[in-house]
N, C-alpha and C positions, 0 to 999 in steps of 0.2 A: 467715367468709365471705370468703376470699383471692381468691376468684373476682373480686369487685364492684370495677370500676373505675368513677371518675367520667367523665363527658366531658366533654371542654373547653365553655368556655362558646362561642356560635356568635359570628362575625365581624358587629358593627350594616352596616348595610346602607349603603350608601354615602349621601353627603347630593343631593339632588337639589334643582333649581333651578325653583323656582314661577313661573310665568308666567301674567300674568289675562292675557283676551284681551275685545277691544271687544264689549260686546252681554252678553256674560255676567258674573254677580254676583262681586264679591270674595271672593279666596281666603283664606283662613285661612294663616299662615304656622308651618310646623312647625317648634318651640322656638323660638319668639317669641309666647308665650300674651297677646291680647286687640289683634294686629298683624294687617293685614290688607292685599295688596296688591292695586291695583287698578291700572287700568289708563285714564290720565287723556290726553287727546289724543297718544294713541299712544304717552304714558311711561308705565316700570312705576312707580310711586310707592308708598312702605310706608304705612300710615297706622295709627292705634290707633285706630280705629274704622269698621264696615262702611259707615257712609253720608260721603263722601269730603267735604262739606261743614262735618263736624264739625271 
């Protein structure tokens, strides 16, 4: 089967920049598992957990 070529593997998708916004709940931050950003008087802040008190 000379035919079968493989395909390249596909280009990962560019990284994009998380932003929480006032009034809505903490984001989850992608490849940072159990990190979560929120958004605390008007700074973005990371935190390792969803309740910003912790």
């Amino acid at each position: 089967m000379s035919h079968l070529r493989i395909a390249p593997e596909p280009e990962p998708p560019p990284p994009y920049e998380v932003t929480a916004t006032p009034g809505w709940p903490p984001i989850a931050i992608p490849g940072r598992p159990g990190w979560w950003r929120h958004c605390i008087n008007g700074q973005q802040v990371d935190l390792p957990s969803q309740t910003p008190s912790e």
